[in-house]
N, C-alpha and C positions, 0 to 999 in steps of 0.2 A: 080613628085612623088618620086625624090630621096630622099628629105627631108625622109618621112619615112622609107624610107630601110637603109638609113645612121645610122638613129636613132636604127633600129631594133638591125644592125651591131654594132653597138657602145655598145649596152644593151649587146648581147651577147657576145663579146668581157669582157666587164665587170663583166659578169658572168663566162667565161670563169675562168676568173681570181681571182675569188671569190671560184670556187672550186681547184684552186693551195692552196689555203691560206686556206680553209678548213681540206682538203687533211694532209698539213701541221701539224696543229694543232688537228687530229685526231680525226674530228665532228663526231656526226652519219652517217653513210654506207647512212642508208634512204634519208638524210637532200644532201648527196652529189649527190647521184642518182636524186631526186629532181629537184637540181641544175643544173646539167649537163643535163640532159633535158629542162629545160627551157634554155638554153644556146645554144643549138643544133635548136630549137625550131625557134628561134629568130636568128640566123643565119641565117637559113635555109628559113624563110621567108623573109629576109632582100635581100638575094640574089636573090631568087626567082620574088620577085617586082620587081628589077634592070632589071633580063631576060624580063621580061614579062612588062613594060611599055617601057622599052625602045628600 
């Protein structure tokens, strides 16, 4: 089952990083709030599988 926590980790990492570069360029408040929940989201459950199958 790590394949998908890796994958989860990888997503939010890449979200992560999606709201630096929004942040940046000054998107909508909403659109970054959004973001950084699915980010947090997708961490959170990536790590959580890793605890809990393994």
């Amino acid at each position: 089952m790590t394949g998908l926590s890796t994958l989860l980790i990888v997503v939010g990492l890449f979200l992560a990083g999606g709201i630096y570069s929004f942040v940046k360029q000054q998107m909508p408040k909403g659109l970054i709030v959004l973001l950084s929940i699915a980010a947090a989201m997708c961490l959170v459950a990536g790590v959580v599988r890793l605890e809990v199958w393994n």
